[in-house]
LOLUMDREN-64821 format. One record per residue (C-alpha): x, y, z; residue in one letter; residue number from 0. Coordinates in steps of 0.02 Angstrom, whole numbers, plus 50000, padded with zeros to 5 digits. Layout:
N
<pt><u>X</u><v>Y</v><w>Z</w><rest>A</rest><nr>NUM</nr></pt>
...
// end
This chain:
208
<pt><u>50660</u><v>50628</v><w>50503</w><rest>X</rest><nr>0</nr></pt>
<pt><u>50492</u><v>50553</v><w>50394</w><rest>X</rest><nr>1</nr></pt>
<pt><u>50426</u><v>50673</v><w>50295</w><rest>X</rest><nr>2</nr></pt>
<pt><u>50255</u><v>50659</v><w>50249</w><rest>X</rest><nr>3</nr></pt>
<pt><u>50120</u><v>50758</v><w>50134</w><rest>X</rest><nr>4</nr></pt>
<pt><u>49926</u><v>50728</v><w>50174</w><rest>X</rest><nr>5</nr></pt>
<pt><u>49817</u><v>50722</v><w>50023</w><rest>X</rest><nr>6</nr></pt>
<pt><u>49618</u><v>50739</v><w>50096</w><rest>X</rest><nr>7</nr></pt>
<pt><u>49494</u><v>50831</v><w>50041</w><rest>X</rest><nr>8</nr></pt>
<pt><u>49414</u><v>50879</v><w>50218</w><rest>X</rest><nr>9</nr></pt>
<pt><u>49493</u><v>51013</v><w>50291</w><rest>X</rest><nr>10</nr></pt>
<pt><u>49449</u><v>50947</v><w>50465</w><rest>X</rest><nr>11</nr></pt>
<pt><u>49554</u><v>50784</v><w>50434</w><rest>X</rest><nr>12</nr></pt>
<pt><u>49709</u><v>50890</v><w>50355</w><rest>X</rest><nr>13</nr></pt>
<pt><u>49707</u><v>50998</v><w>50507</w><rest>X</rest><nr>14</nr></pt>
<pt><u>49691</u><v>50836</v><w>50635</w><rest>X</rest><nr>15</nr></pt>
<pt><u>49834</u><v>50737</v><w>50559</w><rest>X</rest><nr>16</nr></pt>
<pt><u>49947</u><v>50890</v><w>50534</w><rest>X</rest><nr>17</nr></pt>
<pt><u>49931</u><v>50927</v><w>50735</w><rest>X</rest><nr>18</nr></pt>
<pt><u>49953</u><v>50726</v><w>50769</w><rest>X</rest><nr>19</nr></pt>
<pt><u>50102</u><v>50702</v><w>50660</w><rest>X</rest><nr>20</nr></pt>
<pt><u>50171</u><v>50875</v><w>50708</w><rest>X</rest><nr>21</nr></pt>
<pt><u>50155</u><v>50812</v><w>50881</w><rest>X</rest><nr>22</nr></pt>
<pt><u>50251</u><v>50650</v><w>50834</w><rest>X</rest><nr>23</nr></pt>
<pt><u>50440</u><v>50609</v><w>50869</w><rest>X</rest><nr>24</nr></pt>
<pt><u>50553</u><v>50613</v><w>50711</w><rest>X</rest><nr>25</nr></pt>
<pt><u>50404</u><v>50651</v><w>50592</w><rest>X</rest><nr>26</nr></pt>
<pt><u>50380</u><v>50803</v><w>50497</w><rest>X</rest><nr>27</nr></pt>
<pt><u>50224</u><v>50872</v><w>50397</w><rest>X</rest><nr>28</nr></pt>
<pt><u>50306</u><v>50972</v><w>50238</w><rest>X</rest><nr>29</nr></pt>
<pt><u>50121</u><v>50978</v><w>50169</w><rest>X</rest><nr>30</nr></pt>
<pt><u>49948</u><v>50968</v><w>50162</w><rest>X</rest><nr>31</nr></pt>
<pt><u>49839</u><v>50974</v><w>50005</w><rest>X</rest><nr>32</nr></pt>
<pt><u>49641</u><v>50950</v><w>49961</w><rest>X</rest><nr>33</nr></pt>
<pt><u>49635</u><v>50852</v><w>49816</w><rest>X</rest><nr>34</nr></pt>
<pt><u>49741</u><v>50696</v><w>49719</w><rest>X</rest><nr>35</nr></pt>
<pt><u>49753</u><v>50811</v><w>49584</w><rest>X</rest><nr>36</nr></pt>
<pt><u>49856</u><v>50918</v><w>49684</w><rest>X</rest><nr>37</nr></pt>
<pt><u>49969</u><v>50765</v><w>49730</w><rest>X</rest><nr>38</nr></pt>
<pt><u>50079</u><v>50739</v><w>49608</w><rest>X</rest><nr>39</nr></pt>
<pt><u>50141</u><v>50929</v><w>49602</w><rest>X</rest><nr>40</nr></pt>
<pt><u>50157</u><v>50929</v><w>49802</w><rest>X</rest><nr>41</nr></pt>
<pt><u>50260</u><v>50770</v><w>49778</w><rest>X</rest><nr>42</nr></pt>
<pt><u>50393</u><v>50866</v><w>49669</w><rest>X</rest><nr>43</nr></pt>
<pt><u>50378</u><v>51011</v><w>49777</w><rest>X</rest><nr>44</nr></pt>
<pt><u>50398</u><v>50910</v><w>49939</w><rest>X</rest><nr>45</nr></pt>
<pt><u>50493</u><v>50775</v><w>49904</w><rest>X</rest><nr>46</nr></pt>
<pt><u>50402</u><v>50687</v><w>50048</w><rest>X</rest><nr>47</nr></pt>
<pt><u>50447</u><v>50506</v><w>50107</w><rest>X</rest><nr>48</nr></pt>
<pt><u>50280</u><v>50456</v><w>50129</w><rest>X</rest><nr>49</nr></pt>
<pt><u>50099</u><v>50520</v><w>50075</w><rest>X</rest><nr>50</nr></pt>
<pt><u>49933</u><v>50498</v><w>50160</w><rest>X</rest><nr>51</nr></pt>
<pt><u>49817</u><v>50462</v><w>50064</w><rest>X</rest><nr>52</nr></pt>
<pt><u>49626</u><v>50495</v><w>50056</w><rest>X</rest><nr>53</nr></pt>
<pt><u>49539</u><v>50364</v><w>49942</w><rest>X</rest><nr>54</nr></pt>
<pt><u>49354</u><v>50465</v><w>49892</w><rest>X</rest><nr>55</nr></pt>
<pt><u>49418</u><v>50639</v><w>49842</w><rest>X</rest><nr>56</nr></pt>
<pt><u>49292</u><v>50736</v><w>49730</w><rest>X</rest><nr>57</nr></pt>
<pt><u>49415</u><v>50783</v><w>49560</w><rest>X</rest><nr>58</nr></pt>
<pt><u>49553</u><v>50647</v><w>49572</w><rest>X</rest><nr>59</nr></pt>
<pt><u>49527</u><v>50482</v><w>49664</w><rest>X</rest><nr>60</nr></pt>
<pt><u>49657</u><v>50413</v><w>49785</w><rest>X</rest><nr>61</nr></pt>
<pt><u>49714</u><v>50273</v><w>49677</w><rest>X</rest><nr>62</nr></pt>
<pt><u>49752</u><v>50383</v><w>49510</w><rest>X</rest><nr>63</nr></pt>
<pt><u>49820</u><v>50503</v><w>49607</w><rest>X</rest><nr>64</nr></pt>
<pt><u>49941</u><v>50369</v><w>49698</w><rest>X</rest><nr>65</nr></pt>
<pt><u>49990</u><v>50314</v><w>49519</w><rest>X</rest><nr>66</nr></pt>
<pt><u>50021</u><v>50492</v><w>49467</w><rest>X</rest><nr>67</nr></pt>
<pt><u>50128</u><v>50512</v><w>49625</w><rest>X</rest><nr>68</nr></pt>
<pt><u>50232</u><v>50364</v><w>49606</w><rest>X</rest><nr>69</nr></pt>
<pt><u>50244</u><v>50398</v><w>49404</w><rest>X</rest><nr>70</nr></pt>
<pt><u>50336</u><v>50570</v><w>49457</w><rest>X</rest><nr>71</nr></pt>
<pt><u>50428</u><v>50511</v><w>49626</w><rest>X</rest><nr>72</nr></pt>
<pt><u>50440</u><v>50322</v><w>49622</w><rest>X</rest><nr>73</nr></pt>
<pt><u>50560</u><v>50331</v><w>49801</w><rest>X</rest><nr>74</nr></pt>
<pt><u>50383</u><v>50395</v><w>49887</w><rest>X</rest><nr>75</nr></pt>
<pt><u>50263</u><v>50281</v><w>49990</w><rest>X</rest><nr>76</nr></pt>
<pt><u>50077</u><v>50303</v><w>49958</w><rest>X</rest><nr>77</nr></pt>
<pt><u>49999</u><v>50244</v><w>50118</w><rest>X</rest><nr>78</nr></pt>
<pt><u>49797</u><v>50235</v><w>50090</w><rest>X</rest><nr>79</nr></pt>
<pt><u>49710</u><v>50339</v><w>50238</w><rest>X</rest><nr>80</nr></pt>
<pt><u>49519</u><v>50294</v><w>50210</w><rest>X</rest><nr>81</nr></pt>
<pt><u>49337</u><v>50258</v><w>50302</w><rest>X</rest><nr>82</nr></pt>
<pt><u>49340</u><v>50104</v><w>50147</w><rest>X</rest><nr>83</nr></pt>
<pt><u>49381</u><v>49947</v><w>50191</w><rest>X</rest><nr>84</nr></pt>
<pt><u>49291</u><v>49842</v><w>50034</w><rest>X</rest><nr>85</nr></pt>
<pt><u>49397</u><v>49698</v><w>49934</w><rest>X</rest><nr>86</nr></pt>
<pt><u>49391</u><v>49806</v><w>49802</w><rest>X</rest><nr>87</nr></pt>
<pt><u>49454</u><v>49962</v><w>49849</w><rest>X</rest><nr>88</nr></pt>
<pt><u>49584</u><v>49885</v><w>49953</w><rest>X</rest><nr>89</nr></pt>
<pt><u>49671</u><v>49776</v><w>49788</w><rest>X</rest><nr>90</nr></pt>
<pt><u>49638</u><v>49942</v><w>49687</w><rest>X</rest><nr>91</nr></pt>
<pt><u>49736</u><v>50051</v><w>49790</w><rest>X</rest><nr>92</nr></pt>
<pt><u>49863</u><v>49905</v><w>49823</w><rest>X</rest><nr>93</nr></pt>
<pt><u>49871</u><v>49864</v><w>49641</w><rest>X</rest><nr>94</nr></pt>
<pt><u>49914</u><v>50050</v><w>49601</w><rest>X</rest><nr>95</nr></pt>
<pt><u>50074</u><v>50048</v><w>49710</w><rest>X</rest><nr>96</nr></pt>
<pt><u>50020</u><v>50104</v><w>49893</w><rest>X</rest><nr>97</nr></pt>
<pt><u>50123</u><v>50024</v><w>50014</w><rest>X</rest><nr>98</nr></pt>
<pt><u>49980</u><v>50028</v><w>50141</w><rest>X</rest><nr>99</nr></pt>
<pt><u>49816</u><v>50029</v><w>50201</w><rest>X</rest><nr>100</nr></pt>
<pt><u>49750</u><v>50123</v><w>50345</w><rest>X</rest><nr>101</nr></pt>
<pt><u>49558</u><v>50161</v><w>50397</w><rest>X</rest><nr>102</nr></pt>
<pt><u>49521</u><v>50334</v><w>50476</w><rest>X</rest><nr>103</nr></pt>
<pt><u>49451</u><v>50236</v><w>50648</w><rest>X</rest><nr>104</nr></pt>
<pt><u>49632</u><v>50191</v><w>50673</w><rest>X</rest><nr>105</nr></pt>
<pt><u>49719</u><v>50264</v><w>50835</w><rest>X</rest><nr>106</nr></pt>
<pt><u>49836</u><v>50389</v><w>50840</w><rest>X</rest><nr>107</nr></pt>
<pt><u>49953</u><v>50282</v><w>50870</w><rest>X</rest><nr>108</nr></pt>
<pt><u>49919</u><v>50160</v><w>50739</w><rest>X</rest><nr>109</nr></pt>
<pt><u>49954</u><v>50287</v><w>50616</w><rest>X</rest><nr>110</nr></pt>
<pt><u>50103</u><v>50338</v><w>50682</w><rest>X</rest><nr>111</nr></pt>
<pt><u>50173</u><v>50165</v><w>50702</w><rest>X</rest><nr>112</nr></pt>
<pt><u>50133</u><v>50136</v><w>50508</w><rest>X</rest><nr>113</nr></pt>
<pt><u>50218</u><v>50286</v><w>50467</w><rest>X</rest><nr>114</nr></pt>
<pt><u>50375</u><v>50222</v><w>50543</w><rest>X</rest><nr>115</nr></pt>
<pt><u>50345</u><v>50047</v><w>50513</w><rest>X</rest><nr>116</nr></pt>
<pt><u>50339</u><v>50095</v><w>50333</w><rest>X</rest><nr>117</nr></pt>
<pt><u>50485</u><v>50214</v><w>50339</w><rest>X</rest><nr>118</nr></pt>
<pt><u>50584</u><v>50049</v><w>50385</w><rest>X</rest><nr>119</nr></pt>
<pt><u>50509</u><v>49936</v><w>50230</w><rest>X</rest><nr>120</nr></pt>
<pt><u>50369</u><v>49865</v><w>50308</w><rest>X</rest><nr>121</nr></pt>
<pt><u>50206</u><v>49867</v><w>50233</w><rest>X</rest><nr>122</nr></pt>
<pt><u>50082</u><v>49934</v><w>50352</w><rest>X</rest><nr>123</nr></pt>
<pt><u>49880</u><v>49856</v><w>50339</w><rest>X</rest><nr>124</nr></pt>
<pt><u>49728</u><v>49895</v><w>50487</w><rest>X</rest><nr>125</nr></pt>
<pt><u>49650</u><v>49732</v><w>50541</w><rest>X</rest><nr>126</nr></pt>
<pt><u>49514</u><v>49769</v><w>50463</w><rest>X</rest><nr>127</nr></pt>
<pt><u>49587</u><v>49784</v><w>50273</w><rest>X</rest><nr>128</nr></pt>
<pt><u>49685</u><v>49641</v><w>50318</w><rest>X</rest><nr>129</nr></pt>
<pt><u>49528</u><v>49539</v><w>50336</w><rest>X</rest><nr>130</nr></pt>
<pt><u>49444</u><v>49615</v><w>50206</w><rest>X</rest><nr>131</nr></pt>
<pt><u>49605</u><v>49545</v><w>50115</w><rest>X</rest><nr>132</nr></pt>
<pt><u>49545</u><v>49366</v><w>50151</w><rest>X</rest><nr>133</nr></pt>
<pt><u>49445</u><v>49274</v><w>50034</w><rest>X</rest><nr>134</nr></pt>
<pt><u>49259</u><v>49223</v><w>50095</w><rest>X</rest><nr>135</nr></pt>
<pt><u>49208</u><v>49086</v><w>50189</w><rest>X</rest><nr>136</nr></pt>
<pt><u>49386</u><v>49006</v><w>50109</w><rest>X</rest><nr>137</nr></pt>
<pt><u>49494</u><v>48918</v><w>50227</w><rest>X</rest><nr>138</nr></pt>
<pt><u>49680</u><v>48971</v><w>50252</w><rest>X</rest><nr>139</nr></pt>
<pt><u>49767</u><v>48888</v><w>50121</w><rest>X</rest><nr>140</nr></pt>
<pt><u>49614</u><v>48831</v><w>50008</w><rest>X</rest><nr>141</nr></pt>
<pt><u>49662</u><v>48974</v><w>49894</w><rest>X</rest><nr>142</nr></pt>
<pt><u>49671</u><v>48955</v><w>49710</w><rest>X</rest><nr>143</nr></pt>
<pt><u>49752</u><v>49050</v><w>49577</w><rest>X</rest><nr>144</nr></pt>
<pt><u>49588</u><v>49132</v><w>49542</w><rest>X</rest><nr>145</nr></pt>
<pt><u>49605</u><v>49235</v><w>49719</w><rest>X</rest><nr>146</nr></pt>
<pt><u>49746</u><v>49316</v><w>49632</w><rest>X</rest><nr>147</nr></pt>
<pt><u>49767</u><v>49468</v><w>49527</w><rest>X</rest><nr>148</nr></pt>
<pt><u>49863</u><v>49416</v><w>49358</w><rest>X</rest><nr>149</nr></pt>
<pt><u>49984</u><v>49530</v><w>49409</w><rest>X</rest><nr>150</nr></pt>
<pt><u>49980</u><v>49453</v><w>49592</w><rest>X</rest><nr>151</nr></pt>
<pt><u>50021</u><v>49297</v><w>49493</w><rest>X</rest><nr>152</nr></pt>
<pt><u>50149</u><v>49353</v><w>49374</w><rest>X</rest><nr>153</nr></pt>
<pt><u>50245</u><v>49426</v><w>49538</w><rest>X</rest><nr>154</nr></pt>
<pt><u>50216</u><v>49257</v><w>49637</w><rest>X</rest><nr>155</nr></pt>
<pt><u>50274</u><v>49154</v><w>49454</w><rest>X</rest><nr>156</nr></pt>
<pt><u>50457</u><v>49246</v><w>49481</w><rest>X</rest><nr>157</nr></pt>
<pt><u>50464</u><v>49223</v><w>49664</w><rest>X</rest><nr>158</nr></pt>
<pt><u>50441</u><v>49035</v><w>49648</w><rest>X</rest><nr>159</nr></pt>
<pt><u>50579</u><v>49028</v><w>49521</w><rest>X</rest><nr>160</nr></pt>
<pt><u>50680</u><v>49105</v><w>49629</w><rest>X</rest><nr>161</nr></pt>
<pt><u>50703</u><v>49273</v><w>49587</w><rest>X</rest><nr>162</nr></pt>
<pt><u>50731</u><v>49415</v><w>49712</w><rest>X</rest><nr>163</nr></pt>
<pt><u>50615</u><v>49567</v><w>49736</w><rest>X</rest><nr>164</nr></pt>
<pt><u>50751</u><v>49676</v><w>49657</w><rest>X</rest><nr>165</nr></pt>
<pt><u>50744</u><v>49557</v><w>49527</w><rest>X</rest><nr>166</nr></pt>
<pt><u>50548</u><v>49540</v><w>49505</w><rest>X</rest><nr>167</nr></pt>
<pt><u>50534</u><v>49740</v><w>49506</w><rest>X</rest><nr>168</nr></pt>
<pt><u>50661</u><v>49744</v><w>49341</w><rest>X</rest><nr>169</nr></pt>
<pt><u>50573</u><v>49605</v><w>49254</w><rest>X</rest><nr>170</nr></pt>
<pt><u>50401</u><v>49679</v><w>49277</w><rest>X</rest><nr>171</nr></pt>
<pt><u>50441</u><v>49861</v><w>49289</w><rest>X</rest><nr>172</nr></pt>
<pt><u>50367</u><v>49906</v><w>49448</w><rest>X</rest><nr>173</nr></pt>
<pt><u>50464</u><v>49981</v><w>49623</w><rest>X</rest><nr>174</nr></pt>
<pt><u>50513</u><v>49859</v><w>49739</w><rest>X</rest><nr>175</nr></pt>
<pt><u>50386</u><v>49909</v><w>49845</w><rest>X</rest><nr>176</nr></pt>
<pt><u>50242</u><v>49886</v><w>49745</w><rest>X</rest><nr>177</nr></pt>
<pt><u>50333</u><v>49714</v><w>49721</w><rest>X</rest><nr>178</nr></pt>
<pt><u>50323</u><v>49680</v><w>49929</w><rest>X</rest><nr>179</nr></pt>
<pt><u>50150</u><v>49746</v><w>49932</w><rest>X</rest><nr>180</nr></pt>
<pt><u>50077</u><v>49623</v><w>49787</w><rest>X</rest><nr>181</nr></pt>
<pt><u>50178</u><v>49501</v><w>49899</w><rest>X</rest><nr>182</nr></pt>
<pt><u>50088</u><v>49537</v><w>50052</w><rest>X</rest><nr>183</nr></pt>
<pt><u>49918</u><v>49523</v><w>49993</w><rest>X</rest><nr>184</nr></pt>
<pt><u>49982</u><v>49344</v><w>49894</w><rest>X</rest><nr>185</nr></pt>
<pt><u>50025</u><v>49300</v><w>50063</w><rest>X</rest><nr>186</nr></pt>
<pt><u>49857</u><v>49346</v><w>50156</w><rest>X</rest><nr>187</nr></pt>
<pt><u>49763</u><v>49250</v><w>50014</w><rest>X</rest><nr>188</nr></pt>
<pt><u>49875</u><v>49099</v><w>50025</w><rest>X</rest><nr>189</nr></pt>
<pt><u>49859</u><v>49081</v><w>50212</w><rest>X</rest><nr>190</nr></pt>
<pt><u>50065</u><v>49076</v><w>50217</w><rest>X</rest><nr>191</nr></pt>
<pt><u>50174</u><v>49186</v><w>50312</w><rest>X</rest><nr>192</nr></pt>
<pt><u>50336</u><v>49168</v><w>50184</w><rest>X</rest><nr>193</nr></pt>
<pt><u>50424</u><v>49173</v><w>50038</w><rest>X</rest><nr>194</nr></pt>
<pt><u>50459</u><v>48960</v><w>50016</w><rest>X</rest><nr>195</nr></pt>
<pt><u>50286</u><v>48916</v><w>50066</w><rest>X</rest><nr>196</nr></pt>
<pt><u>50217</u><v>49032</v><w>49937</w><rest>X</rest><nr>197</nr></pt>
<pt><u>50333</u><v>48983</v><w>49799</w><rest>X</rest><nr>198</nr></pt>
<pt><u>50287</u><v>48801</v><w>49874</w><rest>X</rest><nr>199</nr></pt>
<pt><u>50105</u><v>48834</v><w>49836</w><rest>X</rest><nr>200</nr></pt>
<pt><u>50141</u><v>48895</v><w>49648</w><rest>X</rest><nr>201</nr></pt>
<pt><u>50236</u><v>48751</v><w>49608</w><rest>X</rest><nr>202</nr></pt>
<pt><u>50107</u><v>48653</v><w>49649</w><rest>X</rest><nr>203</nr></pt>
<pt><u>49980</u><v>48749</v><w>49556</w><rest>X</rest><nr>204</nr></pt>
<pt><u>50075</u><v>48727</v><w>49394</w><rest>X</rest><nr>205</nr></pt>
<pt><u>50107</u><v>48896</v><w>49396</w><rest>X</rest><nr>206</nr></pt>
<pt><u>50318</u><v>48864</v><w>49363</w><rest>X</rest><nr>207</nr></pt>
// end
């Protein structure tokens, strides 16, 4: 069973996603609350697997409250659940640990495959974010380091010396998972689909 809490600050949109996960095969709502600064306490209450996420809440903003989630309960997934779908917001919330990035368009069943999809390890992104993702007017694979957060780059450093995710989380002290999703945006960027090409790309930016 996925547990999940819902963190938005329209009652309308608690109340939908409540009756569509309720709805949903092996998920379970354990909570619903109005505000990210309402998260982190819900978190410890809950013990949820994975929270939704609004972004624009009025007291607490999605991505401090996903840091003060994952500061309290680093074994939950922040999944991003937002009508934003800017560059900016997207690496914010990214760069703060959420696994994910949905937009509220999404269908149903979009949002319940990225529940389970992230359940499993994956790390769930609309279409949308995903291009937002890419750099402008750039073709795949004319990145440079520039296009990448310096912590984007420290993460990409270890993975072209070899290191493991496990390994890169210890070294940097961040989750694992905040370790894949760094990797998946390095990846978008890049225009590369892997691990080798990637760490094939630093290398040849100097960057070992």
């Amino acid at each position: 069973m996925i547990t999940v809490l819902i963190v938005d600050d329209h009652s309308l949109v608690r109340r939908g996603l409540t009756d569509l996960l309720g709805a949903a095969d092996g998920i379970e709502v354990v909570g619903a609350v109005e505000d990210g600064s309402e998260a982190a306490a819900a978190v410890v209450a809950k013990q949820p697997d994975i929270v939704l996420m609004d972004l624009s809440m009025p007291v607490l903003d999605g991505v401090e409250a996903t840091r003060a989630v994952l500061a309290v309960r680093p074994e939950t997934k922040v999944i991003m659940l937002t009508s934003f779908s800017e560059n900016a917001r997207i690496l914010a919330a990214l760069e703060a640990g959420a696994v994910g990035y949905l937009l509220k368009d999404s269908e149903p069943e979009e949002i319940i495959k990225a529940l389970r999809d992230s359940a499993a390890g994956g790390v769930p992104l609309s279409p949308k974010a995903a291009r937002a993702l890419l750099p402008a007017n750039r073709p795949a694979g004319a990145a440079t380091a520039d296009a990448l957060t310096p912590r984007e780059r420290e993460v990409l450093a270890l993975v072209a010396m070899g290191l493991p995710n496990k390994s890169i989380a210890r070294r940097l002290a961040i989750s694992e998972k905040t370790v894949k999703a760094h990797l998946t945006r390095v990846f978008t960027v890049l225009g590369v689909s892997d691990r080798t090409s990637a760490a094939l790309w630093a290398q040849r930016q100097g960057m070992v």
